[in-house]
C-alpha positions, 0 to 999 in steps of 0.5 A, a space after each residue: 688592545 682587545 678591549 678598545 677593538 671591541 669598542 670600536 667594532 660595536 661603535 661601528 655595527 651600532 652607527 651602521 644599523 643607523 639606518 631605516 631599512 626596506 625589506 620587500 620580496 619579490 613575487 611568490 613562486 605558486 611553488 614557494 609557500 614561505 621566502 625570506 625578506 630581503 633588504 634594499 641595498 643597491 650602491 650605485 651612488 655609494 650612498 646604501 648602507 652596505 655594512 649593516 647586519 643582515 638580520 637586523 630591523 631597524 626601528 622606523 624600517 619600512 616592509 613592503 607587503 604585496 597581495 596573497 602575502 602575509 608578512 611575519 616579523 621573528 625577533 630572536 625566535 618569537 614572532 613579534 608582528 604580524 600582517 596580512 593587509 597589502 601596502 606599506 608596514 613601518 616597524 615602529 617597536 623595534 629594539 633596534 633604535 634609530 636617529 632617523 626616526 622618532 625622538 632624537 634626544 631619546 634615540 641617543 641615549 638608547 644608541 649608547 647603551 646599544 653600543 655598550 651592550 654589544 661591547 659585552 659581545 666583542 662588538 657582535 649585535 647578539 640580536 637576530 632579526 628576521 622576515 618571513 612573507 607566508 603565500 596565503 594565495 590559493 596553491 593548485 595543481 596538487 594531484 590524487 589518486 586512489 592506488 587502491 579502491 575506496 568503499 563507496 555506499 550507493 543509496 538509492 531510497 527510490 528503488 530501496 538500494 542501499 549496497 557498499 561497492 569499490 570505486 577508484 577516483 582520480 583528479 586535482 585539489 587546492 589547499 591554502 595557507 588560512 594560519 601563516 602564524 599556525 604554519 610557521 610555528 608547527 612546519 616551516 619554522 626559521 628557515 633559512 631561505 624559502 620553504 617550497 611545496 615539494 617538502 609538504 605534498 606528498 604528506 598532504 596527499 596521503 592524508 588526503 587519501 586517507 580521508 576520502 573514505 569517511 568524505 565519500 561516507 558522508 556524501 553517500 549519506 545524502 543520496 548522492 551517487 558515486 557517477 554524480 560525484 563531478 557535480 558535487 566536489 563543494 560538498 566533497 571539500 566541506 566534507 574534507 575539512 571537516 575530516 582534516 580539521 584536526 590535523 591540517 586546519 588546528 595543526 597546519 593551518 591549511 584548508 582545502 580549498 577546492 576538490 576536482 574528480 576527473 574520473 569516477 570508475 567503479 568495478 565491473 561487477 559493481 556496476 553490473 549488479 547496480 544495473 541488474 538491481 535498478 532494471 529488476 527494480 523497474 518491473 515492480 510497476 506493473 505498467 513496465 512490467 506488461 511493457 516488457 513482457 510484450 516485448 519479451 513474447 514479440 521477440 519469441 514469436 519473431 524467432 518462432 517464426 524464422 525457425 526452419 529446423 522444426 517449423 514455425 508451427 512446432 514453435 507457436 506450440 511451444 509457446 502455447 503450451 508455455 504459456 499454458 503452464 503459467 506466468 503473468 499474462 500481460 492482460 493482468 499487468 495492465 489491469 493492475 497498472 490502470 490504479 497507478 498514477 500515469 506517468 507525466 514525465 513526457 508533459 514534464 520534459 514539453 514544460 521544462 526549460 529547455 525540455 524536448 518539445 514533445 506534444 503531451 500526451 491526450 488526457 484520458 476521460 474521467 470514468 463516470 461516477 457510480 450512480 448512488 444507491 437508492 435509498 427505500 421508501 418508509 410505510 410513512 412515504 419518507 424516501 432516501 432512506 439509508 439505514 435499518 430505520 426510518 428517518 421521519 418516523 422510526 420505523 424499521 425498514 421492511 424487508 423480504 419475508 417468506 410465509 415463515 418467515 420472521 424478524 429477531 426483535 433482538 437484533 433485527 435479522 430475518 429468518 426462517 426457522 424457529 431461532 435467530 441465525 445471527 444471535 440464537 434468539 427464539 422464535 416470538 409466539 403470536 406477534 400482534 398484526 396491525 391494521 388502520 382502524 380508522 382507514 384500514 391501511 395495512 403497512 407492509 410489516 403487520 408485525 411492526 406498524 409506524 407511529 402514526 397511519 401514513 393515510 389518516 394519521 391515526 396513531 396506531 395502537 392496541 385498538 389496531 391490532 386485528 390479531 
């Protein structure tokens, strides 16, 4: 009896996993990360197939897939299909057989051979069938903060700053599912009915904390200043990913999709020692550095003059004597400050879009060029000369001489004793004189007379020399 009521059970699940199912799953909760696929079953005609095994998927079953899901199909623990792509999904390689689809002469004969495997089971099917529809939409509202500080590197190339500080930050991220095959393999695995949110935050979150510090590392890097973090939370999700890429993204299957920072605070004494350093910072321009210390002299003078204890005058006498003392008067930041290019930040905000419309600020006229220097005139009557010789003849430039005085020939410096001051050479004795013999023309230099005599042009030569 044994044997023909396990004949008859597993002729009984085999006909009634006959028929083509519908899996479908209802709207994912933003809580819900995996749900299990349920089947259609609905017997107000008395017409469903409500004896069919549970985890069974017959062949030729439709699946229905909805937007931001991802439909997985496990066949006796091994995911056997995937699909991403919204609409209807028939399940055509089944090892379950149907009549109902495909051929029916070959879905007989595969029907047989089911009902004598599951006659080797007691009439048990021994098969387990199973779908999974993975959220692939993007999961919000996931709350951070940092319980304790977060080093911070502040870099600020302007001012030379480059200072390590605390900051504690608070606010919200997103992550997404991008691997439901990665996801289900490594963190949800066969469950049995859905897989929500609440079994996975609290691991993310503090891996998120955890690598805040090399993210905020990377985006000291690019100059970026820890007040400025709220406008730059896409680079701070890059630089997560890249950080958590090992563990969340070749691990999980799971990327940050976007990262909000409501807060930025950073310590009291961090920001009073960043403040002290941009103000001290400021006053290496000798324009601000004047503007300040008048400011400075205008307030002492102010309480100069509202002293009634020692008198106003007891007080203008202090001042002076201080001033007297030394420091930087406030002349000489401005003179230093005349070299420095003029601040244009005023005609900047007039020109911006949506700048203050302020007037610009009157130009300043160009200081007139220096005159050139005159060049001097040659015995040859070539003007514009600039050198030690003569440009049209080549003869050397006539220079001061005293009644003693002489020119080195060697290096052509004038002198007055009998050695050269520059090089130590000797005095020349009886250096020739020049004169004209044709006009009488004497060059200013006797000693050192042009080729030609500028008047007649008779070349000079010893028939010059007078004496």
């Amino acid at each position: 009896m044994g044997l023909i009521r396990a004949l008859t059970n597993a002729a009984g699940s085999a006909m009634a996993d006959q028929w083509r199912e519908y899996f479908y799953c209802d709207s994912l909760d933003t809580n819900v990360l995996v749900q299990k696929g349920q089947k259609r079953v609905s017997d107000k005609r008395g017409t469903s197939n409500t004896k069919g095994e549970s985890n069974i998927i017959t062949n030729g079953s439709i699946i229905a897939i909805n937007e931001g899901q991802c439909m997985l199909i496990v066949d006796q623990g091994k995911v056997a299909e995937v699909c991403a792509e919204p609409g209807e999904f028939v399940y055509d390689t089944s090892t379950e057989p149907s009549i109902f689809y495909g051929s029916l002469g070959e879905n007989i004969k595969n029907t047989f051979s089911l009902i004598g495997k599951r006659f080797t089971f007691g009439g048990d099917t021994a098969k387990d069938q199973r779908i999974y529809y993975v959220n692939t939409k993007e999961i919000l509202g996931n709350k951070y903060g940092t319980m304790n500080p977060v080093p911070f590197r502040v870099v600020d190339a302007n001012i030379g700053l480059d200072v390590d500080i605390s900051i504690r930050c608070n606010g919200e991220y997103s992550y997404k599912i991008t691997d439901p095959l990665l996801f289900y393999t490594n963190v949800c695995g066969n469950v049995v009915d859905s897989y929500t949110r609440d079994k996975l935050d609290s691991q993310l979150k503090s891996e998120l904390l955890t690598a805040l510090q090399p993210a905020f590392g990377k985006i000291s890097e690019m100059g970026i200043r820890y007040s400025a973090l709220t406008n730059h939370t896409t680079e701070i999700a890059d630089a997560l990913n890249e950080i958590l890429s090992e563990k969340w993204a070749n691990t999980r299957g799971i990327e940050v999709a976007s990262f909000g920072v409501n807060t930025v605070k950073a310590s009291e004494e961090d920001e009073a020692m960043i403040k002290e350093l941009q103000k001290a910072a400021v006053l290496r321009n000798p324009n601000m550095a004047a503007a300040t210390l008048v400011g400075a002299q205008a307030e002492a003078m102010k309480a100069a003059a509202s002293n009634t204890s020692t008198g106003p005058m007891m007080a203008f006498a202090g001042m002076n004597m201080a001033n007297m003392a030394g420091g930087m008067n406030a002349n000489t930041l401005f003179g230093m400050g005349q070299g420095q290019p003029q601040n244009t930040m005023q005609n900047a905000y007039a020109q911006a879009p949506g700048g203050f419309a302020q007037p610009a600020a009157p130009q300043q006229a160009a200081p007139a060029p220096a005159p050139a220097a005159e060049g001097w005139t040659c015995g040859c009557g070539a003007t514009g000369n600039t050198g030690k010789f003569c440009a049209e003849c080549g003869a050397r430039k006539p220079e001061e001489q005293t009644a003693d005085g002489w020119i080195c020939p060697t290096c052509q410096t004038q002198n007055k004793g009998k050695f050269c001051a520059e090089c130590g050479g000797k005095k020349p004795a009886g250096e020739p004189v020049y004169k004209c013999d044709k006009c009488g023309w004497e060059p200013k230099d006797p000693h050192n007379p042009p080729k030609f005599c500028p008047e007649c042009g008779d070349p000079f030569n010893d028939a010059d020399i007078v004496q």
